[in-house]
C-alpha positions in Angstrom: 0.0 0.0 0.0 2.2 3.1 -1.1 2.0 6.2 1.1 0.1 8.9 -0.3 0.5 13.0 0.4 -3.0 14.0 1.7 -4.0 15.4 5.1 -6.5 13.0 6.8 -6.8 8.9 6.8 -4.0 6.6 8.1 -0.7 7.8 9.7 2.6 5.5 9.5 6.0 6.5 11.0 8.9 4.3 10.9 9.4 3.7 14.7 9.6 -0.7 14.3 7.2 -1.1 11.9 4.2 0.5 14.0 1.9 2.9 13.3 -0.3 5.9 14.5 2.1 7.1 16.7 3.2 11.2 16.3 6.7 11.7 14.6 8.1 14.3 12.4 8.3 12.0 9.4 4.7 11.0 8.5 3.1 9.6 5.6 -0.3 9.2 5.1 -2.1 6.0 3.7 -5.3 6.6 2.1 -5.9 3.0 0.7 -4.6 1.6 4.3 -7.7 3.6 5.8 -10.1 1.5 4.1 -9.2 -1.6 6.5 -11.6 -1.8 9.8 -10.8 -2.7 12.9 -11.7 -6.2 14.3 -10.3 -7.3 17.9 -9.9 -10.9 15.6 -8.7 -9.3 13.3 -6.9 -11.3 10.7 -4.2 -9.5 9.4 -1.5 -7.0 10.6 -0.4 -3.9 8.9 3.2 -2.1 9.7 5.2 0.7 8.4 8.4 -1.1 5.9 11.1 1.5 5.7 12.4 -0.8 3.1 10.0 -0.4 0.9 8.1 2.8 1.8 5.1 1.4 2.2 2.3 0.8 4.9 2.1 -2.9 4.1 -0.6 -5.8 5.6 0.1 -9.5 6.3 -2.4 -12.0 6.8 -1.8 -13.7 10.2 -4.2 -16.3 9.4 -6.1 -18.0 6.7 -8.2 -15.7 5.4 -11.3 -17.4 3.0 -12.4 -15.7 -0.4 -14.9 -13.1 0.5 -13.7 -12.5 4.0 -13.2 -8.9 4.8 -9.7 -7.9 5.5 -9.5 -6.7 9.1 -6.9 -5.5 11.3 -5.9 -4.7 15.2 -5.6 -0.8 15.9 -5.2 -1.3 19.6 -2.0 -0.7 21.0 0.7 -3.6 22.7 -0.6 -3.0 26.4 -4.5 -2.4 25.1 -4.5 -5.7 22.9 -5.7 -7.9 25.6 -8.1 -5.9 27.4 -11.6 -6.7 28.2 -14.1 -5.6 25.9 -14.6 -2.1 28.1 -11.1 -1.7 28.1 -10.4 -2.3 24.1 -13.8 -0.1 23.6 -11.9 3.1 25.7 -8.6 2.6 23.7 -10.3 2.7 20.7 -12.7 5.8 21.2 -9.8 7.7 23.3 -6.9 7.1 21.6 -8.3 6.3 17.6 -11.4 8.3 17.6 -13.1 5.1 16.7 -17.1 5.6 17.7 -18.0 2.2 19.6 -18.6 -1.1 17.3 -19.0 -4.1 17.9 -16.6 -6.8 16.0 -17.3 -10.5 16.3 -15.2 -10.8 19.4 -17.0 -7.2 20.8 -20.7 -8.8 19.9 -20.1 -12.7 21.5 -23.3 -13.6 23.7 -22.8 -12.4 27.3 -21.6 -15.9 28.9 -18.8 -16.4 26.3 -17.9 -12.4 26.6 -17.5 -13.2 30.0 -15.0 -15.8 29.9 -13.4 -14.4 27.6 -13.2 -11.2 29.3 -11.8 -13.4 32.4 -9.0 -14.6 30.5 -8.0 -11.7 29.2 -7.8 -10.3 32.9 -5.1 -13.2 33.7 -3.6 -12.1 30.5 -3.2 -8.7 31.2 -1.6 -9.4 35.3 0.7 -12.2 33.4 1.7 -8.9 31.2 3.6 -7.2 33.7 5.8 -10.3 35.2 7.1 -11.0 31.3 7.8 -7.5 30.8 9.5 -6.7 33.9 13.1 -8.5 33.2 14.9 -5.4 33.2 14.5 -5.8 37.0 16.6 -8.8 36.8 18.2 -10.4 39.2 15.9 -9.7 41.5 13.1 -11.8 40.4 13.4 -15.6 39.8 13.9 -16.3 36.3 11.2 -19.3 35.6 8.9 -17.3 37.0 9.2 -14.4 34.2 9.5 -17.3 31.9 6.3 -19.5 33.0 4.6 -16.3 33.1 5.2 -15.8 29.2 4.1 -19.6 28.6 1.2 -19.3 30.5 0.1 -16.1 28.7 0.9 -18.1 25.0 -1.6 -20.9 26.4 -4.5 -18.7 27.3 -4.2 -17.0 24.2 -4.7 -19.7 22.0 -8.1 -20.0 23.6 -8.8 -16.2 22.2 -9.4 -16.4 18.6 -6.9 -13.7 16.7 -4.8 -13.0 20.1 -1.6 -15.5 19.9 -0.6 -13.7 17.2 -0.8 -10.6 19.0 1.2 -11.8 21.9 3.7 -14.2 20.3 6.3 -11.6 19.5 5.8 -9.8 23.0 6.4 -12.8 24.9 9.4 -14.1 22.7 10.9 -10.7 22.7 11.1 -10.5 26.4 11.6 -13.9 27.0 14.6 -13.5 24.9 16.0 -10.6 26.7 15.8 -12.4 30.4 18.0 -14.8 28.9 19.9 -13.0 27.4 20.1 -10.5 30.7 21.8 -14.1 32.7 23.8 -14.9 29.4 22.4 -18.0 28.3 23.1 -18.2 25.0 21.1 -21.8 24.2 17.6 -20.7 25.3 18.9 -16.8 23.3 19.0 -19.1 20.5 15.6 -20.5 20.0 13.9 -17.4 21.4 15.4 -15.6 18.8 14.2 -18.5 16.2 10.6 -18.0 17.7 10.6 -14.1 17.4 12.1 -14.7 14.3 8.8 -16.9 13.3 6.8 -14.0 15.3 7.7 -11.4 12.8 8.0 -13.0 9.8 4.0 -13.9 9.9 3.0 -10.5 11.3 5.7 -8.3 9.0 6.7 -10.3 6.1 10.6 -11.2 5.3 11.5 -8.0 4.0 10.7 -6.1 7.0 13.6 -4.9 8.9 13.0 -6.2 12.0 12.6 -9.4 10.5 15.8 -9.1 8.4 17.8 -7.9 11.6 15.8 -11.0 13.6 17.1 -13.1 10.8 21.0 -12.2 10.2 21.4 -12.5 14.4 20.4 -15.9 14.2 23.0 -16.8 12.2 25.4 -15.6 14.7 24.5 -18.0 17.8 26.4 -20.8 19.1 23.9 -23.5 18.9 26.5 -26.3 20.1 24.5 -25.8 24.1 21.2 -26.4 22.1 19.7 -29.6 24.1 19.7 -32.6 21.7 17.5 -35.5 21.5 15.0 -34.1 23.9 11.3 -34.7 22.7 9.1 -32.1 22.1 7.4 -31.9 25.6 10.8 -32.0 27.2 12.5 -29.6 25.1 9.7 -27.0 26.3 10.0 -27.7 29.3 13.7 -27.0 29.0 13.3 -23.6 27.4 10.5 -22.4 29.9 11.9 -24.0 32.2 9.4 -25.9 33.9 9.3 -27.3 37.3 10.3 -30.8 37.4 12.2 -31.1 33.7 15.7 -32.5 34.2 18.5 -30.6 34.8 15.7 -27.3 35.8 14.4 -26.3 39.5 12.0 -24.0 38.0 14.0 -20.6 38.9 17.2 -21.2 37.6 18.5 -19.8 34.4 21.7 -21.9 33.9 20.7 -25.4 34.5 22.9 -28.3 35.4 24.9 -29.4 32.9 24.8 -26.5 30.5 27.4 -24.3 30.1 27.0 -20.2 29.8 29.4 -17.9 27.9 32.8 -16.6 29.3 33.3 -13.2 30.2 34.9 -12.9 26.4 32.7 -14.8 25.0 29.7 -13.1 26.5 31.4 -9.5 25.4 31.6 -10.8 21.4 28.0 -11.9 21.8 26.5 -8.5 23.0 29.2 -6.6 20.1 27.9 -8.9 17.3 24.1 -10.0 18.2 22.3 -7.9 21.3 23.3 -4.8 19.9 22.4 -5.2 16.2 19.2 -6.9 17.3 18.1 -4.0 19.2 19.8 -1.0 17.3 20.4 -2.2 13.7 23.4 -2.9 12.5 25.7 -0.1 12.5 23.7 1.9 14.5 25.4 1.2 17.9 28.9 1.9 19.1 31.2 1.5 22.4 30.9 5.5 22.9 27.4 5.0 23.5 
């Protein structure tokens, strides 16, 4: 969808691919516009600086006929009850209230759906708060994130919502105690995260991509069956080798102080700035 010159209608900025946010580079996307808001929405639209273009990707199948929907509420709004998604909406998007399939489900399903939404939302704050590292137990910022993935899949047109979240933080409480195996495959999964919601020529996905290839893999478990390798990575109470809090389980080893130094140089620091865009004066 190429960005059109006119006052009014959709605004992009290139701040990660997100849009309606203020900035002083704007563009405006008329045909962009034309897509409605649905709380199950299925598809998600982003700003690609590499293209120059306010572009959509479906985030599920979407049948012939279907109308192409997607989610103008922001990260933290996203799983609110419907009150609280209705608020965001009028406050913050000027949307008048409507009422999408999720907004219009009879009262006993809105209700339970509106319950797990509630759990969502507390979950929210213990996977976002690993900055605060060490002083919370690891699994339990992990377990948190995995519980949050599970009762999403119960809410149609959420997982997708959440999926990157969750992997993005999950990735940097790892990566806070340096271990570099579980870094790994939370990278692969944010890596999957973004390719559905921004396509493979999005930056983000591009930068997601070319840090993967930069991992030591050789602490990767082996052999471990699916169950057990999730328990590993999310550390579960009661998989081998985990106690539930600690990051660095028996029998895996973490980097070296050098090692650990290359690894922020080469991977953390392109992931989050780009590469090129960091540098030891900063």
């Amino acid at each position: 969808m190429k960005m059109t010159p006119f006052p009014g209608a959709m605004v992009a900025r290139e701040d990660r691919g997100k849009a309606f946010s203020p900035s002083a580079e704007l563009a405006v996307c008329l045909d962009a516009s034309k897509l409605n808001h649905s709380c199950r929405h299925n598809a998600h639209h982003s700003w690609n600086a590499n293209l120059g273009r306010l572009t959509a990707h479906a985030v599920r199948n979407i049948v012939a006929g279907e109308e192409i929907t997607i989610n103008r509420l922001d990260p933290a709004s996203v799983v609110k009850d419907r009150a609280g998604r209705q608020k965001y909406l009028q406050e913050k998007e000027h949307i008048p209230e409507r009422r999408c399939e999720l907004c219009s489900l009879p009262e006993p399903e809105r209700l339970r759906s509106d319950a797990r939404r509630a759990k969502i939302e507390t979950l929210y704050a213990e996977v976002g708060s690993w900055e605060r590292l060490p002083e919370l137990p690891v699994g339990k910022l992990l377990r948190a994130g995995r519980q949050v993935l599970e009762l999403a899949r119960e809410e149609e047109g959420l997982y997708d919502a959440v999926l990157e979240y969750v992997a993005e933080n999950a990735y940097g409480t790892v990566a806070e105690h340096r271990n570099e195996a579980r870094g790994f495959l939370f990278a692969k999964i944010l890596h999957e995260a973004r390719l559905v919601k921004y396509g493979d020529d999005h930056p983000e996905t591009m930068r997601c991509k070319l840090s993967l290839a930069r991992f030591n893999t050789e602490k990767v478990p082996r052999g471990l069956s699916e169950d057990e390798l999730d328990g590993w990575l999310w550390m579960r109470p009661g998989t081998e080798g985990c106690d539930g809090d600690e990051v660095l389980p028996r029998n895996f080893d973490t980097f070296t102080p050098d090692r650990w130094n290359t690894f922020v140089e080469n991977v953390l620091l392109d992931q989050w700035y780009g590469p090129g865009n960091w540098s030891r004066a900063n």
